[in-house]
Biopython code that builds the backbone (N, CA, C, O; Angstrom):
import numpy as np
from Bio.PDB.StructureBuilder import StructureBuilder

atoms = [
    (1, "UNK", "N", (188.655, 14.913, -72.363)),
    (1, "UNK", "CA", (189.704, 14.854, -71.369)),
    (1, "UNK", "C", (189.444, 13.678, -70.430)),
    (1, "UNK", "O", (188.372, 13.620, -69.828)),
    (2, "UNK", "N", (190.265, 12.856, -70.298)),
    (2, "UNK", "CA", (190.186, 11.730, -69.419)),
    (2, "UNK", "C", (190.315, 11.838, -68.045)),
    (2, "UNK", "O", (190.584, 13.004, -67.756)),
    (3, "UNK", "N", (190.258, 11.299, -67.318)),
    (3, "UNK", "CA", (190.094, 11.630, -65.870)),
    (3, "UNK", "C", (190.522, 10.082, -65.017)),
    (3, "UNK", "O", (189.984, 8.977, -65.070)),
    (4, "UNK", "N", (191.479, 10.479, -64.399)),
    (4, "UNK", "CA", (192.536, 9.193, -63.806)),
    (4, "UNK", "C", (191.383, 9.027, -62.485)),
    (4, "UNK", "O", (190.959, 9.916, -61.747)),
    (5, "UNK", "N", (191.025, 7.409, -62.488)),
    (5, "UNK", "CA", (190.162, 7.507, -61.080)),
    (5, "UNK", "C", (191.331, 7.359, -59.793)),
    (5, "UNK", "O", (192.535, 7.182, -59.983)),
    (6, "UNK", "N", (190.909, 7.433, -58.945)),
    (6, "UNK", "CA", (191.388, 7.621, -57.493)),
    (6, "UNK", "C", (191.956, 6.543, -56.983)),
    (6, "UNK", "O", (191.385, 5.453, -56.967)),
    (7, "UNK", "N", (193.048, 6.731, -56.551)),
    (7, "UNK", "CA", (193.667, 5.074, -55.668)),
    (7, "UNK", "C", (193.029, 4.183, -54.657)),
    (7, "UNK", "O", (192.794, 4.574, -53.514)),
    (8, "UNK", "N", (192.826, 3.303, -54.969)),
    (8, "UNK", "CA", (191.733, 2.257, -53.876)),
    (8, "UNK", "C", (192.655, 1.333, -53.024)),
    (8, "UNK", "O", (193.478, 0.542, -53.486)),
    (9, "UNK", "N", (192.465, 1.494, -52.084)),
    (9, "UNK", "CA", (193.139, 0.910, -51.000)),
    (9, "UNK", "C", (193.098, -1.022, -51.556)),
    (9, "UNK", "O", (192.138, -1.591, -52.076)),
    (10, "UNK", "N", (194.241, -1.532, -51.270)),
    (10, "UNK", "CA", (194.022, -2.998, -51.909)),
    (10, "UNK", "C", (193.181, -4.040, -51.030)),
    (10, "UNK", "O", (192.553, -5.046, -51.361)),
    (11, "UNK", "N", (193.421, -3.369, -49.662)),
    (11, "UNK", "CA", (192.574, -4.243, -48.588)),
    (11, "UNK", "C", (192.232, -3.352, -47.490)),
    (11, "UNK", "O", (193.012, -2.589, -46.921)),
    (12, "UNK", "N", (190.435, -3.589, -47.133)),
    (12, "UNK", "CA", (190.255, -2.951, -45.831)),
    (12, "UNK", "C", (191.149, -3.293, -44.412)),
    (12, "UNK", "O", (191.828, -4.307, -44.246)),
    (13, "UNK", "N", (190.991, -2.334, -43.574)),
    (13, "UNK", "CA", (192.042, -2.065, -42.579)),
    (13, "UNK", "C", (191.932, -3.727, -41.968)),
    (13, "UNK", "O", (190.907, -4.365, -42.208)),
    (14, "UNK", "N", (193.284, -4.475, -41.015)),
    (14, "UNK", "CA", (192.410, -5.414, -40.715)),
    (14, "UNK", "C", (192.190, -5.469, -39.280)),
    (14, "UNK", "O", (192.844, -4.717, -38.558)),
    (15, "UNK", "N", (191.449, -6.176, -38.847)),
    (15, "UNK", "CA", (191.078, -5.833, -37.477)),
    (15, "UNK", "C", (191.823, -6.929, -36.552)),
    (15, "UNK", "O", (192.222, -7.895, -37.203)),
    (16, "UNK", "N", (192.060, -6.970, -35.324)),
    (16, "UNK", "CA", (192.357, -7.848, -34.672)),
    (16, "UNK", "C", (191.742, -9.035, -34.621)),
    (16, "UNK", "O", (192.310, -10.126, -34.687)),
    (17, "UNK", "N", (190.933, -8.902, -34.540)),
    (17, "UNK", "CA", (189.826, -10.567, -34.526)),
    (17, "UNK", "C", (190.248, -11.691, -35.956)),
    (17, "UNK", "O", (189.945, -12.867, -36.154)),
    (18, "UNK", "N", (190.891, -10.916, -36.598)),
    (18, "UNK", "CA", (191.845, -11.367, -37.767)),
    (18, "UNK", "C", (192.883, -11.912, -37.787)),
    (18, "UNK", "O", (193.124, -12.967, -38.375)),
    (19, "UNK", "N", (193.797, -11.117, -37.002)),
    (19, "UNK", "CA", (195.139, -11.915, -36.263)),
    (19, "UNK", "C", (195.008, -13.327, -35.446)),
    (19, "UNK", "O", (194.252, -13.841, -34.621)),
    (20, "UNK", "N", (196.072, -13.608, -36.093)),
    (20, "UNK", "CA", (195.861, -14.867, -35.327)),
    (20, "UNK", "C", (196.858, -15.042, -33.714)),
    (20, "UNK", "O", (197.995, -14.787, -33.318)),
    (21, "UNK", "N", (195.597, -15.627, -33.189)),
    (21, "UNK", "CA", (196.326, -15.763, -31.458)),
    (21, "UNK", "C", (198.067, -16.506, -31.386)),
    (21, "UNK", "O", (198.615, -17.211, -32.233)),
    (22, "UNK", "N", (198.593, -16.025, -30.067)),
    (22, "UNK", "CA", (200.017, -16.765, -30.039)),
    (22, "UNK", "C", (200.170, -16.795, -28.746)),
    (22, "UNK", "O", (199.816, -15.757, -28.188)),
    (23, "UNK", "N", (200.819, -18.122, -27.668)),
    (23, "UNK", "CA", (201.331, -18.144, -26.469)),
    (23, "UNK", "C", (202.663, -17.896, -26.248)),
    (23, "UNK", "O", (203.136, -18.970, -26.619)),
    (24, "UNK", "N", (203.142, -17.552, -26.071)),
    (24, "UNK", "CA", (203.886, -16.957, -25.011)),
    (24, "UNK", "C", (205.183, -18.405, -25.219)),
    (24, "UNK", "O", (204.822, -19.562, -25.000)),
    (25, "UNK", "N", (206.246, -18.169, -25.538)),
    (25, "UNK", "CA", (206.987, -18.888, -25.836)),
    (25, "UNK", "C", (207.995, -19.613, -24.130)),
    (25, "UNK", "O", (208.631, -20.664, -24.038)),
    (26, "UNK", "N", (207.818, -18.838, -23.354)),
    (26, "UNK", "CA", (207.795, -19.184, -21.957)),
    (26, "UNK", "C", (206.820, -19.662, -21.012)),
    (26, "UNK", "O", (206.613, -20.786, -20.554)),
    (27, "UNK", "N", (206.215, -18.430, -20.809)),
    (27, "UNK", "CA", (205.283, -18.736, -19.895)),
    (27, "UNK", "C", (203.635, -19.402, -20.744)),
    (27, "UNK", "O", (202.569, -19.360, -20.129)),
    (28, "UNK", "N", (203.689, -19.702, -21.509)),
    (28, "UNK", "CA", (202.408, -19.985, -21.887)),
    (28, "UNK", "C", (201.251, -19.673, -22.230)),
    (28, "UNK", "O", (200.405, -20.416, -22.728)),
    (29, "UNK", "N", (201.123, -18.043, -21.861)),
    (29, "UNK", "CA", (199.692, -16.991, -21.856)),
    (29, "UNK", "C", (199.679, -16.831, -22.980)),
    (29, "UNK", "O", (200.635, -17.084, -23.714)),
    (30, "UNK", "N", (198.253, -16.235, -23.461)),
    (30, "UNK", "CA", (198.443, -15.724, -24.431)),
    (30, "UNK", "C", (198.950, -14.342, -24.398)),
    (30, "UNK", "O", (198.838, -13.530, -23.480)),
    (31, "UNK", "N", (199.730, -14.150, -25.955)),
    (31, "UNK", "CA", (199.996, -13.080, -25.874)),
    (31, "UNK", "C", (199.344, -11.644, -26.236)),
    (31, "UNK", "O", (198.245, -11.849, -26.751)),
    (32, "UNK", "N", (199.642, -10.224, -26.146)),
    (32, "UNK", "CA", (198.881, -9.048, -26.505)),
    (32, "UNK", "C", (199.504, -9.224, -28.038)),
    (32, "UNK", "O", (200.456, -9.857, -28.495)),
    (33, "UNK", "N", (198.318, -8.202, -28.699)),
    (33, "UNK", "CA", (199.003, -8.231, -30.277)),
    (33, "UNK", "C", (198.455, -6.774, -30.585)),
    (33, "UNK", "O", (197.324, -6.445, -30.227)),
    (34, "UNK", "N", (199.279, -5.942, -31.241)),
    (34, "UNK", "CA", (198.904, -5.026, -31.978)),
    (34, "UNK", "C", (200.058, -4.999, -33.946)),
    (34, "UNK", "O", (201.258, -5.186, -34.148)),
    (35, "UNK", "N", (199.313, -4.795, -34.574)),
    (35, "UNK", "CA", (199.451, -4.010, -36.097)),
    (35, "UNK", "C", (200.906, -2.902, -35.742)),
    (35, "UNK", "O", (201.312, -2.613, -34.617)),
    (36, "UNK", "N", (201.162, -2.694, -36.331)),
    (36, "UNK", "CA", (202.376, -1.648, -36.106)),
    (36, "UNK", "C", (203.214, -2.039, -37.466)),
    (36, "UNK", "O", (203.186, -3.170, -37.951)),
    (37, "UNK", "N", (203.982, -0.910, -38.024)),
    (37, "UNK", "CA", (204.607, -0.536, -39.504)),
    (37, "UNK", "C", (204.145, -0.503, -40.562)),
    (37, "UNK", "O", (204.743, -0.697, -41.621)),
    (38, "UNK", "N", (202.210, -0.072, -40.301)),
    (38, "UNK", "CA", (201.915, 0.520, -41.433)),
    (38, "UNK", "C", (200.835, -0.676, -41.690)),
    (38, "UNK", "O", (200.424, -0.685, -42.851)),
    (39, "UNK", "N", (200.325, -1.629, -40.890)),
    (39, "UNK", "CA", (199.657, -2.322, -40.745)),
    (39, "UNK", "C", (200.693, -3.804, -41.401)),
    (39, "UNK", "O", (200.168, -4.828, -41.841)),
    (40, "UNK", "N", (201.698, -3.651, -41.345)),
    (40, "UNK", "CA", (202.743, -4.892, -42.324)),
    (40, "UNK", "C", (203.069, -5.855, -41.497)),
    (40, "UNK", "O", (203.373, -6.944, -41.985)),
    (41, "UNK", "N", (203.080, -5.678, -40.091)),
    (41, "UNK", "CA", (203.972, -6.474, -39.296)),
    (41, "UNK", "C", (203.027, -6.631, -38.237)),
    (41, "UNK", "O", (202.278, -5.654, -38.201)),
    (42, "UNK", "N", (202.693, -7.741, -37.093)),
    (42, "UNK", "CA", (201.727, -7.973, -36.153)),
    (42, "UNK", "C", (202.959, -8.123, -34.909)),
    (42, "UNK", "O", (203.619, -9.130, -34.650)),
    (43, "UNK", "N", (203.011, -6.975, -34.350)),
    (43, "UNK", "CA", (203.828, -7.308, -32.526)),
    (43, "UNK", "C", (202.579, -7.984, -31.618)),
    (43, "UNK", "O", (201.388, -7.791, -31.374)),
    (44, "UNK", "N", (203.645, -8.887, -31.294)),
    (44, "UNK", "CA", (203.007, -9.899, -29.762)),
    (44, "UNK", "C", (203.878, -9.193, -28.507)),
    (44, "UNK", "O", (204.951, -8.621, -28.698)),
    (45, "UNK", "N", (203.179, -9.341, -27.073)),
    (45, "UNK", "CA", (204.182, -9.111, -26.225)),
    (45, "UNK", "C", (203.607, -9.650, -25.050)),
    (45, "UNK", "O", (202.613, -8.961, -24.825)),
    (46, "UNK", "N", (203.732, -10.635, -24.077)),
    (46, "UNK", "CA", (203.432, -11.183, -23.484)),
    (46, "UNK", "C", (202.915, -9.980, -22.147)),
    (46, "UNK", "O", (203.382, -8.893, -21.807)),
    (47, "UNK", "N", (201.961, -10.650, -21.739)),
    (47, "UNK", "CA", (202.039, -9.837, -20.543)),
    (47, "UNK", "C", (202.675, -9.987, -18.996)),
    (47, "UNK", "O", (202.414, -9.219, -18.070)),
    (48, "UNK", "N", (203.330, -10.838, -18.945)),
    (48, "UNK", "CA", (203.817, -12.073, -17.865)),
    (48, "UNK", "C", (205.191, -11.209, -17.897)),
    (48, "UNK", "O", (205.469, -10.159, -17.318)),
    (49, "UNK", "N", (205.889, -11.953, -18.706)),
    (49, "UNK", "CA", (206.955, -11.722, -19.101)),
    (49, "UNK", "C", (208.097, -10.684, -19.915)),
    (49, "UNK", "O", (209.314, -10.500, -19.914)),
    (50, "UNK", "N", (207.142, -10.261, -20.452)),
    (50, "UNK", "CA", (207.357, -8.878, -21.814)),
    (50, "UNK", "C", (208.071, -9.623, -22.980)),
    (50, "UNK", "O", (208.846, -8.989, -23.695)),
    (51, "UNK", "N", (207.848, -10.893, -23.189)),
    (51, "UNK", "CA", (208.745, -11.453, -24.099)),
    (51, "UNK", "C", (208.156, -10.848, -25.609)),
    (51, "UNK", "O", (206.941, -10.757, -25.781)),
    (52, "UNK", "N", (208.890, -10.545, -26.414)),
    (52, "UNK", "CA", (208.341, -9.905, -27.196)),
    (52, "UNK", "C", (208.540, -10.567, -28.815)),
    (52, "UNK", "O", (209.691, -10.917, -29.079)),
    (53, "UNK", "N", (207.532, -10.747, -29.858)),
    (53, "UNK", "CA", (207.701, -11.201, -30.818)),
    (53, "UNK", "C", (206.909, -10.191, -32.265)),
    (53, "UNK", "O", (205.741, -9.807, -32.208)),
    (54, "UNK", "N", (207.924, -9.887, -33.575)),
    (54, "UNK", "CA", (206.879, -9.591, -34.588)),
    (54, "UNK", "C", (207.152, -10.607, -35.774)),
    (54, "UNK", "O", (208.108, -11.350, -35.997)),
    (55, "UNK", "N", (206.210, -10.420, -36.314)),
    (55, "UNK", "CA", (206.362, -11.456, -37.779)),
    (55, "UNK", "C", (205.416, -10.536, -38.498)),
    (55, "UNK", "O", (204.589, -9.785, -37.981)),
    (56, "UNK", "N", (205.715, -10.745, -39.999)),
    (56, "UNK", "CA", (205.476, -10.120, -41.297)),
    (56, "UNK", "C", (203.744, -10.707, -41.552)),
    (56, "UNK", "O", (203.372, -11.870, -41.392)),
    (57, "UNK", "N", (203.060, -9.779, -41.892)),
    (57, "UNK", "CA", (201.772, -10.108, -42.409)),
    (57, "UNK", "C", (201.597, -11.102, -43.616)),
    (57, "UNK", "O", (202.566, -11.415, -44.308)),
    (58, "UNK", "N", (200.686, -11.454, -43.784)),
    (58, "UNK", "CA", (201.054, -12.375, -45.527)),
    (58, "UNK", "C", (200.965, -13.718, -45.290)),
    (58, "UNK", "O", (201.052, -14.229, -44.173)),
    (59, "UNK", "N", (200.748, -14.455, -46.594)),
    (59, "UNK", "CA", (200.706, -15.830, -46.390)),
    (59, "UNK", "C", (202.477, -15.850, -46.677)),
    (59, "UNK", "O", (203.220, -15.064, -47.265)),
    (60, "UNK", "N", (202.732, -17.252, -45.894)),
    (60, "UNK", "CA", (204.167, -18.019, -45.856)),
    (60, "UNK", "C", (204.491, -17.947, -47.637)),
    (60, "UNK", "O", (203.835, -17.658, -48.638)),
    (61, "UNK", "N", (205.468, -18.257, -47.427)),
    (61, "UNK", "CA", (206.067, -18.580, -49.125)),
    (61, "UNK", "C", (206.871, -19.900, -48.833)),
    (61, "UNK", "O", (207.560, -20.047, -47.823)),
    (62, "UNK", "N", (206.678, -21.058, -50.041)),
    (62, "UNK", "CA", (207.219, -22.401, -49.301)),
    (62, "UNK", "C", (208.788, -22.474, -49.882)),
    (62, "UNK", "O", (209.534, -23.387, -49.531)),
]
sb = StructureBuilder()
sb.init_structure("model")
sb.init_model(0)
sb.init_chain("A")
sb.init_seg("    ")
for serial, (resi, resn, name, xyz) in enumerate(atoms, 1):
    if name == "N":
        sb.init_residue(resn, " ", resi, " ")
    sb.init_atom(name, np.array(xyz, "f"), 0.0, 1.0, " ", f" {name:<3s}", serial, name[0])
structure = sb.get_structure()
């Protein structure tokens, strides 16, 4: 009897120190960043301003 092994995660969790930094499209600061939708998407949100930005995890596609 065969035995199906177990699903392996494709990548460890990633950590912030991973993300890459972003200023503040106004005021200039840097911005806060957290992971959010499952680790897929990186929210920025300024702290100045609350200007708020997300973009998709992943390398670009040209």
């Amino acid at each position: 009897m065969s035995h199906a092994p177990d699903k392996q995660p494709d990548q460890a969790p990633p950590s912030l120190a991973d993300i890459p930094d972003r200023t503040c499209t106004w005021c200039k600061i840097p911005m806060m960043k957290r992971l959010v939708g499952g680790d897929q998407f990186i929210h920025y949100t300024c702290p100045k301003c609350i200007f708020q930005h997300t973009s998709k995890r992943g390398a670009k596609k040209a």
